[in-house]
Chimera marker file (.cmm) of the C-alpha trace (Angstrom):
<marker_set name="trace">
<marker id="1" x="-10.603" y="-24.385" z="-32.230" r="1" g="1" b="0" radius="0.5"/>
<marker id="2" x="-9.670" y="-24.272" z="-28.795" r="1" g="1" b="0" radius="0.5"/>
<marker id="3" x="-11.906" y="-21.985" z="-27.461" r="1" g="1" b="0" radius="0.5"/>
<marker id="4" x="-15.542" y="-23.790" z="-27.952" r="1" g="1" b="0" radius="0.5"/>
<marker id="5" x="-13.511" y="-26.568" z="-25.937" r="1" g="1" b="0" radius="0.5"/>
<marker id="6" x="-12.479" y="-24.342" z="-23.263" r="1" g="1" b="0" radius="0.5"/>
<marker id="7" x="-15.046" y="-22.496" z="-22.749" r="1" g="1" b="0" radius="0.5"/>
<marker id="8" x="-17.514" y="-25.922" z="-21.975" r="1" g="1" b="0" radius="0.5"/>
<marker id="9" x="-14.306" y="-26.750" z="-18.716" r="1" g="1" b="0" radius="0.5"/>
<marker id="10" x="-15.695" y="-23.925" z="-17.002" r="1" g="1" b="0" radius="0.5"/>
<marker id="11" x="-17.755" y="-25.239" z="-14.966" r="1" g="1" b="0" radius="0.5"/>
<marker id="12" x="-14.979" y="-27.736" z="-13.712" r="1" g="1" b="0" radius="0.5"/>
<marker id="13" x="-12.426" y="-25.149" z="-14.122" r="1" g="1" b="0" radius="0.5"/>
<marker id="14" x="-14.739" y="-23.071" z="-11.171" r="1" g="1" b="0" radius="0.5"/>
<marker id="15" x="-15.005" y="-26.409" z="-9.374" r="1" g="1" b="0" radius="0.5"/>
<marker id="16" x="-11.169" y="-27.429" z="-9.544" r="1" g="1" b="0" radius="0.5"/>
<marker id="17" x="-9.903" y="-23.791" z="-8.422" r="1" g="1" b="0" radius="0.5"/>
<marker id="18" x="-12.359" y="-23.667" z="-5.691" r="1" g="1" b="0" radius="0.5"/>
<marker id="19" x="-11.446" y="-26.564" z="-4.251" r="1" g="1" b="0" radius="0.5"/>
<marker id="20" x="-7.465" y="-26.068" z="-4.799" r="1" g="1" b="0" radius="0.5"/>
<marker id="21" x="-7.864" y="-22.366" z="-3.280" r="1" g="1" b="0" radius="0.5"/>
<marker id="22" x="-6.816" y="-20.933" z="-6.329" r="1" g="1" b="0" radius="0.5"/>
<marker id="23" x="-3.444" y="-23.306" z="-6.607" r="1" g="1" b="0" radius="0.5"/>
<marker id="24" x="-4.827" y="-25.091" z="-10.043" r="1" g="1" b="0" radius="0.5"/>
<marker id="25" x="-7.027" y="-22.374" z="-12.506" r="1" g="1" b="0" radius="0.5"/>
<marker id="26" x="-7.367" y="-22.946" z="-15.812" r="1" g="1" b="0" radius="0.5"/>
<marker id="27" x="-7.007" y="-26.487" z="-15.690" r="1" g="1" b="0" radius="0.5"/>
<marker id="28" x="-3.167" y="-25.651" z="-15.445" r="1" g="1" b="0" radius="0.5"/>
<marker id="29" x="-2.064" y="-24.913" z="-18.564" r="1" g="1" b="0" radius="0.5"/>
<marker id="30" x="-2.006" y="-21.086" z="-18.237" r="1" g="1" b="0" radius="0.5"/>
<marker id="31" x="-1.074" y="-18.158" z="-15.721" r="1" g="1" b="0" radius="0.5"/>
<marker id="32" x="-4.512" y="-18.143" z="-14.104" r="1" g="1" b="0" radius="0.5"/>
<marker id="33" x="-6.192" y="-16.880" z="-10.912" r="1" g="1" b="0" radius="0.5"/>
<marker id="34" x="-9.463" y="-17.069" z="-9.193" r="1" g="1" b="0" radius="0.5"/>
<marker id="35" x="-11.485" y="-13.472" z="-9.319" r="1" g="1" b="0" radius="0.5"/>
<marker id="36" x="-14.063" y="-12.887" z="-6.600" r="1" g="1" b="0" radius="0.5"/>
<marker id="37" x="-16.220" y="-9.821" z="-7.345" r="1" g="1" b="0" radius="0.5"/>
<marker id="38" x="-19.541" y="-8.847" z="-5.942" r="1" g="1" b="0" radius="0.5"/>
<marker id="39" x="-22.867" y="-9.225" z="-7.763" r="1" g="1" b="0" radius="0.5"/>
<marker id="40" x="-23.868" y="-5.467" z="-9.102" r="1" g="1" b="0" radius="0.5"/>
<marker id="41" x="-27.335" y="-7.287" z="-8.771" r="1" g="1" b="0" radius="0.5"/>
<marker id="42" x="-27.807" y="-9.572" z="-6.305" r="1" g="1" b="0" radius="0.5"/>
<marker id="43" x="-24.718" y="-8.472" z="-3.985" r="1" g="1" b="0" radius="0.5"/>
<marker id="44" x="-23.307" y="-12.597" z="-3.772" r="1" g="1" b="0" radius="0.5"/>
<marker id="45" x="-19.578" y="-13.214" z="-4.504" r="1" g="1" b="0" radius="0.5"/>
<marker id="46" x="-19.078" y="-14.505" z="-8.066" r="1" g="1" b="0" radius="0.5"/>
<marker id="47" x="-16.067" y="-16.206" z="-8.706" r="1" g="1" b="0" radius="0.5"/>
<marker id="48" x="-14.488" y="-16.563" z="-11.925" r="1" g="1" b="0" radius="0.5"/>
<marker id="49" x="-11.247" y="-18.503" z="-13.163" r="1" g="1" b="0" radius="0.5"/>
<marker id="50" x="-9.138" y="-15.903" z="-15.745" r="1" g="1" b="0" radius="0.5"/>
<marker id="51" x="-6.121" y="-16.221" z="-17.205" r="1" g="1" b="0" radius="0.5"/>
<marker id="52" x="-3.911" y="-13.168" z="-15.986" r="1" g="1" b="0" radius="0.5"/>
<marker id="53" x="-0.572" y="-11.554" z="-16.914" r="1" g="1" b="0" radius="0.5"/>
<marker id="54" x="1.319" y="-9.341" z="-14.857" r="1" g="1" b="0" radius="0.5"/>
<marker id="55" x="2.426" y="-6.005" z="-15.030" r="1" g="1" b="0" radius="0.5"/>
<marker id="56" x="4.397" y="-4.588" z="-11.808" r="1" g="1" b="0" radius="0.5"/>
<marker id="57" x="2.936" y="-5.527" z="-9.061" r="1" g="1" b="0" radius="0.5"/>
<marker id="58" x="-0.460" y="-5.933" z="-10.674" r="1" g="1" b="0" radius="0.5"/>
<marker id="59" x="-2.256" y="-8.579" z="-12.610" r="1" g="1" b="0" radius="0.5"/>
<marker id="60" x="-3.748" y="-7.955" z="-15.642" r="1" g="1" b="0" radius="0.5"/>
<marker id="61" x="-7.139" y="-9.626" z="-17.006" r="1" g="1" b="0" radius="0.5"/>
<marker id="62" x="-9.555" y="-8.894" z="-20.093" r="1" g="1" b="0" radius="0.5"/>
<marker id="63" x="-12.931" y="-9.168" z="-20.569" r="1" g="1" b="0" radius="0.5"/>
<marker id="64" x="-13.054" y="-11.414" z="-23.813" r="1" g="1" b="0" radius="0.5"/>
<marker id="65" x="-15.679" y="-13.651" z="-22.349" r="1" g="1" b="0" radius="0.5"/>
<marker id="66" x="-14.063" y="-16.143" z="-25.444" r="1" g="1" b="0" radius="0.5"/>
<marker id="67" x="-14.594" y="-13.771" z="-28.121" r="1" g="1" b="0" radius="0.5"/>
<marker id="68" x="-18.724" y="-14.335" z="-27.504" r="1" g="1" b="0" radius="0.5"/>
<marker id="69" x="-20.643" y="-11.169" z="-28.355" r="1" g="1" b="0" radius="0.5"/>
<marker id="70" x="-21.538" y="-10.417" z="-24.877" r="1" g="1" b="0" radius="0.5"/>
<marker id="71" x="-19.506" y="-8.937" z="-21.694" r="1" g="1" b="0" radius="0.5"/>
<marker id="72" x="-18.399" y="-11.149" z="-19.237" r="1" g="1" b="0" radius="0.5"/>
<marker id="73" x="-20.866" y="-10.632" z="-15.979" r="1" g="1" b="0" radius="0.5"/>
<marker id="74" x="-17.225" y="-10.083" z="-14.006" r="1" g="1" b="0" radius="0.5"/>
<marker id="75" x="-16.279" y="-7.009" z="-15.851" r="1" g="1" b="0" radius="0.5"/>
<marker id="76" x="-19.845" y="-5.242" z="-15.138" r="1" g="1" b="0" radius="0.5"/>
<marker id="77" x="-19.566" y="-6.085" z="-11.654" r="1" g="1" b="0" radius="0.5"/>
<marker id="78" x="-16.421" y="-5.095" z="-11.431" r="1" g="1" b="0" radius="0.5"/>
<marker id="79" x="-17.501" y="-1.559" z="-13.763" r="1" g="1" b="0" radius="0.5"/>
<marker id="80" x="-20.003" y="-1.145" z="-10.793" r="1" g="1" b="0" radius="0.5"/>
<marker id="81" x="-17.382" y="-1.850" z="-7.001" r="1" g="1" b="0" radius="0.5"/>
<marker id="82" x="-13.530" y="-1.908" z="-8.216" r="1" g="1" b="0" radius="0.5"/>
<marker id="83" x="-13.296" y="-4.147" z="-4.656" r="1" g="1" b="0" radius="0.5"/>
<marker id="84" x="-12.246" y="-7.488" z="-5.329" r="1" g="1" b="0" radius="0.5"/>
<marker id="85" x="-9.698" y="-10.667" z="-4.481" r="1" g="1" b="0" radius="0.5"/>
<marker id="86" x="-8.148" y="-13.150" z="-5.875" r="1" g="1" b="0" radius="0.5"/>
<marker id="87" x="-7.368" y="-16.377" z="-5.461" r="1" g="1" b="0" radius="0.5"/>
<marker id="88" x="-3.724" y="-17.140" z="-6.524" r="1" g="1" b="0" radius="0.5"/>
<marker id="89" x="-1.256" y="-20.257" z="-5.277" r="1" g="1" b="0" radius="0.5"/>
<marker id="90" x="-3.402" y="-20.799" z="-2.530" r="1" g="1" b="0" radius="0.5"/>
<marker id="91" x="-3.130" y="-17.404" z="-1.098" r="1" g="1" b="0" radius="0.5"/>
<marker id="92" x="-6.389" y="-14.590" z="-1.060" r="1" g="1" b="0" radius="0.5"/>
<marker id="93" x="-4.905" y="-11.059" z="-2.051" r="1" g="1" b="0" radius="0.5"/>
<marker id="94" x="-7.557" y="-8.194" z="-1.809" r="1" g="1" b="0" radius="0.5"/>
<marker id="95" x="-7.518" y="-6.272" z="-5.124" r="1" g="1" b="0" radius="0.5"/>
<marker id="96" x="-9.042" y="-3.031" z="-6.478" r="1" g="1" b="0" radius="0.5"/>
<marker id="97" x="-9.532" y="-3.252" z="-9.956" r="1" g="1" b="0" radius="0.5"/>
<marker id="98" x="-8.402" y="-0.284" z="-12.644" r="1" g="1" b="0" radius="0.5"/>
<marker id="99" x="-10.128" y="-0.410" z="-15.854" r="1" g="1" b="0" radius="0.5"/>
<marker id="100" x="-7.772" y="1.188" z="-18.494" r="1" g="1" b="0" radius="0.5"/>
<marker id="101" x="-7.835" y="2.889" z="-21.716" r="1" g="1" b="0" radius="0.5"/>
<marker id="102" x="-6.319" y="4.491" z="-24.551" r="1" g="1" b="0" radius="0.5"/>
<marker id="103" x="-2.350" y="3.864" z="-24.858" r="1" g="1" b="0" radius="0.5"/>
<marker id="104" x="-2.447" y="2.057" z="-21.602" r="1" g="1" b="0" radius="0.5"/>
<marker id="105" x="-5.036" y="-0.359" z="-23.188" r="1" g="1" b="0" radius="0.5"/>
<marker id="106" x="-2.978" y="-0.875" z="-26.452" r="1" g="1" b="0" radius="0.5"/>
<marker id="107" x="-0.052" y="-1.564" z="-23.669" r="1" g="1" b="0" radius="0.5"/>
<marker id="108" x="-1.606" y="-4.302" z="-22.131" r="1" g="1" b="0" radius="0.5"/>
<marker id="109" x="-3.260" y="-6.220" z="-25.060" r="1" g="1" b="0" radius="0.5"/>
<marker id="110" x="-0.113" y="-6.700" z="-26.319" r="1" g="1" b="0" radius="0.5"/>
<marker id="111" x="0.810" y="-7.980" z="-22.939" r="1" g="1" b="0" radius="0.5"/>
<marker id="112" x="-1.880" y="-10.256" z="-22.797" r="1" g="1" b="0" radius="0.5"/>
<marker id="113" x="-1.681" y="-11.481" z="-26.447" r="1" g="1" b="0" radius="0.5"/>
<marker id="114" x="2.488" y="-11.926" z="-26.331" r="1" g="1" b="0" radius="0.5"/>
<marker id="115" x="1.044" y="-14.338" z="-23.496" r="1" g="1" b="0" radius="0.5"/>
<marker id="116" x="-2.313" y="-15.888" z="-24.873" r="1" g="1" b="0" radius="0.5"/>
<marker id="117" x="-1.828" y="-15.203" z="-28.590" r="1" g="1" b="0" radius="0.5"/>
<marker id="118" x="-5.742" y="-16.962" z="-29.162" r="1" g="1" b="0" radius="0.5"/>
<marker id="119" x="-6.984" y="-13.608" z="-27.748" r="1" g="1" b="0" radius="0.5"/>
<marker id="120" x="-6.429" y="-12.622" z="-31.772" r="1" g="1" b="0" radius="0.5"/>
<marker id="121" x="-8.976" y="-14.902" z="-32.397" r="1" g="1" b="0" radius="0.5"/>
<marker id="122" x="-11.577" y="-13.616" z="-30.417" r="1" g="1" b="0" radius="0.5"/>
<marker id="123" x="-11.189" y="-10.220" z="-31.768" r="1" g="1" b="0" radius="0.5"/>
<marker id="124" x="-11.809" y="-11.949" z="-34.974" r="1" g="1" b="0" radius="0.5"/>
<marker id="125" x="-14.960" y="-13.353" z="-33.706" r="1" g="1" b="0" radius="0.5"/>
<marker id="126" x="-16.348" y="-10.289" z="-32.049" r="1" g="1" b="0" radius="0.5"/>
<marker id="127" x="-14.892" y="-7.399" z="-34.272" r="1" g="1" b="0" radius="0.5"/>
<marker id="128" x="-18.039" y="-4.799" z="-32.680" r="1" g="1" b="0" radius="0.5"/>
<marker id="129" x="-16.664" y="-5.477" z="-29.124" r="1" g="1" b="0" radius="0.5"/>
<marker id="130" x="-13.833" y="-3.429" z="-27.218" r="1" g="1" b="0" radius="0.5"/>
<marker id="131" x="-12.429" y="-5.756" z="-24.536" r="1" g="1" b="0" radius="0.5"/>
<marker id="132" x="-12.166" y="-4.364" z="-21.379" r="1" g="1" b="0" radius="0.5"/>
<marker id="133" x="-8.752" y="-5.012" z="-19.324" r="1" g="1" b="0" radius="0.5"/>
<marker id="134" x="-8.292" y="-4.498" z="-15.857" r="1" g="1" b="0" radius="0.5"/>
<marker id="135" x="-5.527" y="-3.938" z="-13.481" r="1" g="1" b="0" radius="0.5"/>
<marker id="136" x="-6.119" y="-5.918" z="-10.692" r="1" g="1" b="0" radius="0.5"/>
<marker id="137" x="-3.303" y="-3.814" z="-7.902" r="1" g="1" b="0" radius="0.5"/>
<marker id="138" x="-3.290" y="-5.559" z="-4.251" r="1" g="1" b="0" radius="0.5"/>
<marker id="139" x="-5.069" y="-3.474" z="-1.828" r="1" g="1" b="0" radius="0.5"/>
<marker id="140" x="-1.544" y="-3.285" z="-0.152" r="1" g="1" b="0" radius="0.5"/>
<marker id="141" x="0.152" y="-1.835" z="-2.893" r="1" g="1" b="0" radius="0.5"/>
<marker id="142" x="-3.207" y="0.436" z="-4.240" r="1" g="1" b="0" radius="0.5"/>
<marker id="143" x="-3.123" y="2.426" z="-0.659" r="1" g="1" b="0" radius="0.5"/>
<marker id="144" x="0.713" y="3.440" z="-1.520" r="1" g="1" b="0" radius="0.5"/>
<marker id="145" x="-0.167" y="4.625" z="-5.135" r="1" g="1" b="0" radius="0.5"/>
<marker id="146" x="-3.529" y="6.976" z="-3.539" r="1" g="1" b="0" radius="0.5"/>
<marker id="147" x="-0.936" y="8.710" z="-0.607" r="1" g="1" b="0" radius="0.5"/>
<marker id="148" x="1.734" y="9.163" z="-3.204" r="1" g="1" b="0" radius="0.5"/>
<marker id="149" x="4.639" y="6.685" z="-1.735" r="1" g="1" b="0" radius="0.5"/>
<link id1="1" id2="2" r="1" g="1" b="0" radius="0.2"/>
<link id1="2" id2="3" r="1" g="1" b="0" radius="0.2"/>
<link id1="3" id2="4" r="1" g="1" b="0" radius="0.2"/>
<link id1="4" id2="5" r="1" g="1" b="0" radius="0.2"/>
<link id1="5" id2="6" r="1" g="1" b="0" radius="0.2"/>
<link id1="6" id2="7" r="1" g="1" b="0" radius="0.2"/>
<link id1="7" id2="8" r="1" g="1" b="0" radius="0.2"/>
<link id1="8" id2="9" r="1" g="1" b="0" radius="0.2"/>
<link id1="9" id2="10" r="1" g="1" b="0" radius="0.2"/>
<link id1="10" id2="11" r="1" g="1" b="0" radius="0.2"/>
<link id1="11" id2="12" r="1" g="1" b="0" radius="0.2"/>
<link id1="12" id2="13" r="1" g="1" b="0" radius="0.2"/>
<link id1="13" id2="14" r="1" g="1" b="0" radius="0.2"/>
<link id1="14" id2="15" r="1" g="1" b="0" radius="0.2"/>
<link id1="15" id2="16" r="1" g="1" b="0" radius="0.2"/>
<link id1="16" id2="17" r="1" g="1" b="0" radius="0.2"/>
<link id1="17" id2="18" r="1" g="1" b="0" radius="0.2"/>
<link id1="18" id2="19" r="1" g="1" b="0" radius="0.2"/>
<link id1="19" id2="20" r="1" g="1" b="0" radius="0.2"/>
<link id1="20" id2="21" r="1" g="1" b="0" radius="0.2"/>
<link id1="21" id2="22" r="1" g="1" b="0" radius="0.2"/>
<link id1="22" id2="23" r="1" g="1" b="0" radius="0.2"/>
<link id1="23" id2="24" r="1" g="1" b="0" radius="0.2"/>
<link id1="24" id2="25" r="1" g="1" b="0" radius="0.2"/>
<link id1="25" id2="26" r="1" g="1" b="0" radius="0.2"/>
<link id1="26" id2="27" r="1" g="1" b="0" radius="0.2"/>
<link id1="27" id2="28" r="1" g="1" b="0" radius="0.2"/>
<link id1="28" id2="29" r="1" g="1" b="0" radius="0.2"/>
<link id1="29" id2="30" r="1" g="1" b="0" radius="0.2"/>
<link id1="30" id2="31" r="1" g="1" b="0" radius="0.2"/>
<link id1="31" id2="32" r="1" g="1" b="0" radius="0.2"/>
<link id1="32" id2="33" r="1" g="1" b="0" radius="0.2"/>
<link id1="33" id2="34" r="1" g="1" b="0" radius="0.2"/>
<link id1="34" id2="35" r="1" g="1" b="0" radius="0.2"/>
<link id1="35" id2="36" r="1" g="1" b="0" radius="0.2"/>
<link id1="36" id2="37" r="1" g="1" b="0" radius="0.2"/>
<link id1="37" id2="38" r="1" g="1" b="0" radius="0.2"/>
<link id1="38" id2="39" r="1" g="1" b="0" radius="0.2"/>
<link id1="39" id2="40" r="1" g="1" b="0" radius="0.2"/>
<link id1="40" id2="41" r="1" g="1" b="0" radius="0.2"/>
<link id1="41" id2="42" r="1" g="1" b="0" radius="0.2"/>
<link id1="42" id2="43" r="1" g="1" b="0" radius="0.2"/>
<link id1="43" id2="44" r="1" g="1" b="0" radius="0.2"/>
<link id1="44" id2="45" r="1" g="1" b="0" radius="0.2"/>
<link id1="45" id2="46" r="1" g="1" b="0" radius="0.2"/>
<link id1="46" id2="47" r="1" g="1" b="0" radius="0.2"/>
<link id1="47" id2="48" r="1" g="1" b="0" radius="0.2"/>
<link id1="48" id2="49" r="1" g="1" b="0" radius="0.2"/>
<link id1="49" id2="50" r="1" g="1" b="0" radius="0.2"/>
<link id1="50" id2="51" r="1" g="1" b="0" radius="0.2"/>
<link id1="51" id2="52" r="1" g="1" b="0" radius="0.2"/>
<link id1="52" id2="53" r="1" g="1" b="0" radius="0.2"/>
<link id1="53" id2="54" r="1" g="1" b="0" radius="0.2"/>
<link id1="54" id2="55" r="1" g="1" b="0" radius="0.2"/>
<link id1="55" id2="56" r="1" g="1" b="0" radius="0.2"/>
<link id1="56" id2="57" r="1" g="1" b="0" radius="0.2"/>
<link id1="57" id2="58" r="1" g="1" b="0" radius="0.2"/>
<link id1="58" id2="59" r="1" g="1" b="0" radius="0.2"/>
<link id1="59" id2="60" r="1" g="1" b="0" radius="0.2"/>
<link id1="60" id2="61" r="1" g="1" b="0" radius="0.2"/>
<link id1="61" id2="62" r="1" g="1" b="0" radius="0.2"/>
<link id1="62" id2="63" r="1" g="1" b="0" radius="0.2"/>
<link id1="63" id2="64" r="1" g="1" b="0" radius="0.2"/>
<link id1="64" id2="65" r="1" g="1" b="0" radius="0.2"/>
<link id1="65" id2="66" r="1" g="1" b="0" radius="0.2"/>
<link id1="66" id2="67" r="1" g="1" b="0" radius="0.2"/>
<link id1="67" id2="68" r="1" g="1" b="0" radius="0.2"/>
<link id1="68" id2="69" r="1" g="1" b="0" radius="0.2"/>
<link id1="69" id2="70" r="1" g="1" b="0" radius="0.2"/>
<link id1="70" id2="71" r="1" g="1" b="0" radius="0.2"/>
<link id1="71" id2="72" r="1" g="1" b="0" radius="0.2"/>
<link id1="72" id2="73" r="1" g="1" b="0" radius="0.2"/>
<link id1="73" id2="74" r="1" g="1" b="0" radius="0.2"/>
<link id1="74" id2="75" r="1" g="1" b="0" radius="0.2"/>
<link id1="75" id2="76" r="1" g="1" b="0" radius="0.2"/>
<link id1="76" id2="77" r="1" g="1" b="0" radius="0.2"/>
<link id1="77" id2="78" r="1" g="1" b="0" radius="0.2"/>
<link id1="78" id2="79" r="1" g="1" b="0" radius="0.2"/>
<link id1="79" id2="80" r="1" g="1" b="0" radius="0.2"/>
<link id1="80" id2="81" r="1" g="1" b="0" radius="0.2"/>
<link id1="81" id2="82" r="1" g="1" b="0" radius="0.2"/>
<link id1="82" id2="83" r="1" g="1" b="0" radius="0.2"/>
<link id1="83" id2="84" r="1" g="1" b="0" radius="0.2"/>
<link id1="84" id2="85" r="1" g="1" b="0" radius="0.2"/>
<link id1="85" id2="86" r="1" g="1" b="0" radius="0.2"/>
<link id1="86" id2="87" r="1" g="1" b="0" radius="0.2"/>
<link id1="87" id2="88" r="1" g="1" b="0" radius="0.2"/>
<link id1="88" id2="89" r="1" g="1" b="0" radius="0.2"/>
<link id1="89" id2="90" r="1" g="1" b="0" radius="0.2"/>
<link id1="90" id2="91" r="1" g="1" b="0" radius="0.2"/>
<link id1="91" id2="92" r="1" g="1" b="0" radius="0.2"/>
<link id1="92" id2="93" r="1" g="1" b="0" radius="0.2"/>
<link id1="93" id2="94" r="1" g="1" b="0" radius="0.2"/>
<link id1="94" id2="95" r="1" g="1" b="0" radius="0.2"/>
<link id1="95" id2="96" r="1" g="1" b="0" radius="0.2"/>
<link id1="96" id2="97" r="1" g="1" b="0" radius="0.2"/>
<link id1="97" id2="98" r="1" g="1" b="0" radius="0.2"/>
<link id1="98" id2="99" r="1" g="1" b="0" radius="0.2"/>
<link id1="99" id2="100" r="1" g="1" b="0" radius="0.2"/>
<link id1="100" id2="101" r="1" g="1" b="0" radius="0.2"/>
<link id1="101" id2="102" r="1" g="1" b="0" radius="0.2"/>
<link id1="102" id2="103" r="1" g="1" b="0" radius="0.2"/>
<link id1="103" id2="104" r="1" g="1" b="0" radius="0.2"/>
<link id1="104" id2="105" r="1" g="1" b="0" radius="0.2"/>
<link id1="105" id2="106" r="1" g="1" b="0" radius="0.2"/>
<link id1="106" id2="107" r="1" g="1" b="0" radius="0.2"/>
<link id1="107" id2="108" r="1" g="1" b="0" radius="0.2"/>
<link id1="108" id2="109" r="1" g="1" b="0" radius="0.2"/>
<link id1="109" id2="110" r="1" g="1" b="0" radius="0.2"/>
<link id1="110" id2="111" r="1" g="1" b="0" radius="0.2"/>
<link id1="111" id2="112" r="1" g="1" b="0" radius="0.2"/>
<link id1="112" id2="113" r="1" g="1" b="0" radius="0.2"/>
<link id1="113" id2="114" r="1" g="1" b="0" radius="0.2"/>
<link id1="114" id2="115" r="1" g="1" b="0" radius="0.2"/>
<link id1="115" id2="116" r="1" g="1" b="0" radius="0.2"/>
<link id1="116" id2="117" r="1" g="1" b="0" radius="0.2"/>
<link id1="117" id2="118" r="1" g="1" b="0" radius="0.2"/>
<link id1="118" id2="119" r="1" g="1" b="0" radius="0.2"/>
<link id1="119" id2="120" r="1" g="1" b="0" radius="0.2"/>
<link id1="120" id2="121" r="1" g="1" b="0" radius="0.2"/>
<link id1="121" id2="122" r="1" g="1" b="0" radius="0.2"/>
<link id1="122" id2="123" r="1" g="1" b="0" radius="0.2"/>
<link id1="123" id2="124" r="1" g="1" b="0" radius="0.2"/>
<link id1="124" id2="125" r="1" g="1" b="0" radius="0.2"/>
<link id1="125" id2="126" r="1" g="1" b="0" radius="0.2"/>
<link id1="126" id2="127" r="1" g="1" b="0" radius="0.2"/>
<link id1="127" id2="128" r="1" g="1" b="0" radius="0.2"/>
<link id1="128" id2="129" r="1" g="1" b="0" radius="0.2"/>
<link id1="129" id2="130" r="1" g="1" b="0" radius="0.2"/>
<link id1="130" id2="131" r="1" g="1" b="0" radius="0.2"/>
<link id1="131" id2="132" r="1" g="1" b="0" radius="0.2"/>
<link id1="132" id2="133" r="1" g="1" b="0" radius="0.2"/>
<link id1="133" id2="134" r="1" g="1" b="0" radius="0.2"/>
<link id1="134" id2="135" r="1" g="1" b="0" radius="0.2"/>
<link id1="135" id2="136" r="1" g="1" b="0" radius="0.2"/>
<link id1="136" id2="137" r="1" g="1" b="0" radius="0.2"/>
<link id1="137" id2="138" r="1" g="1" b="0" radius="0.2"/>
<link id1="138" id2="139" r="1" g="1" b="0" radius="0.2"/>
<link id1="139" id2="140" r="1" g="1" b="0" radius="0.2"/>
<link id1="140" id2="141" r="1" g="1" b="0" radius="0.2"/>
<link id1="141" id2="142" r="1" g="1" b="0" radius="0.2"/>
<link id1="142" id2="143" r="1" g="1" b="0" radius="0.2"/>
<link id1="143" id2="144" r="1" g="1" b="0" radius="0.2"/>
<link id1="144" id2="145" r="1" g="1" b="0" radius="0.2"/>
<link id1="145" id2="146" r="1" g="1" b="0" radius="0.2"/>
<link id1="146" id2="147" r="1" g="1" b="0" radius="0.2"/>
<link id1="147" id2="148" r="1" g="1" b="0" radius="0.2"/>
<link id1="148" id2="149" r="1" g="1" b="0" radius="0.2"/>
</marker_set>
């Protein structure tokens, strides 16, 4: 019920978070944060307000797109340069993005849906469709994991 809704506050969801600098995403009323990735296509930023959890250091976002049939634009763009940032409290944190799979997926679904249990819901509506999830680690923190600190 909530997600035909939700989905229409988009567009003022993009508005609101761009003009808070990433303090208010998702109209408030979840963990949210303001993903900047760079069109595969045309190369411009493309923001996008997601709901994220977190997991270490990282935060974690899926590609449910509200259980529509297609793939969010995000996730391809992010499929094609794992460079990104986010907006979050008013604060821009470089990312690089880590799509996941297998056990690791299973992991963090059940991350995400302990957090967002409607996510159920759009597996209902798009049974065909595998979700991607992504963990977005700060650049900071991604250049320790590569050198093995």
């Amino acid at each position: 019920m909530f997600a035909p809704i939700a989905s229409r506050l988009i567009v003022v969801d993009r508005w609101l978070s761009r003009v808070s600098k990433g303090r208010v995403v998702a109209v408030g009323m979840a963990p949210s944060l303001l993903l900047t990735t760079t069109g595969r296509r045309s190369g411009e930023h493309r923001r996008n307000p997601l709901q994220y959890a977190r997991d270490g250091d990282a935060y974690v976002v899926v590609g449910s797109n509200w259980g529509r049939d297609a793939t969010p634009g995000w996730v391809h763009n992010l499929r094609a340069d794992h460079r990104a940032a986010i907006a979050l409290g008013g604060r821009t944190l470089p990312v690089l993005a880590q799509e996941v799979s297998g056990a690791e997926h299973e992991r963090l679904w059940h991350l995400l849906l302990d957090q967002w249990p409607g996510y159920a819901l759009y597996v209902e509506r798009a049974p065909h469709r595998v979700f991607g999830i992504f963990r977005l680690v700060p650049e900071v923190d991604s250049a320790a994991v590569r050198s093995g600190r």
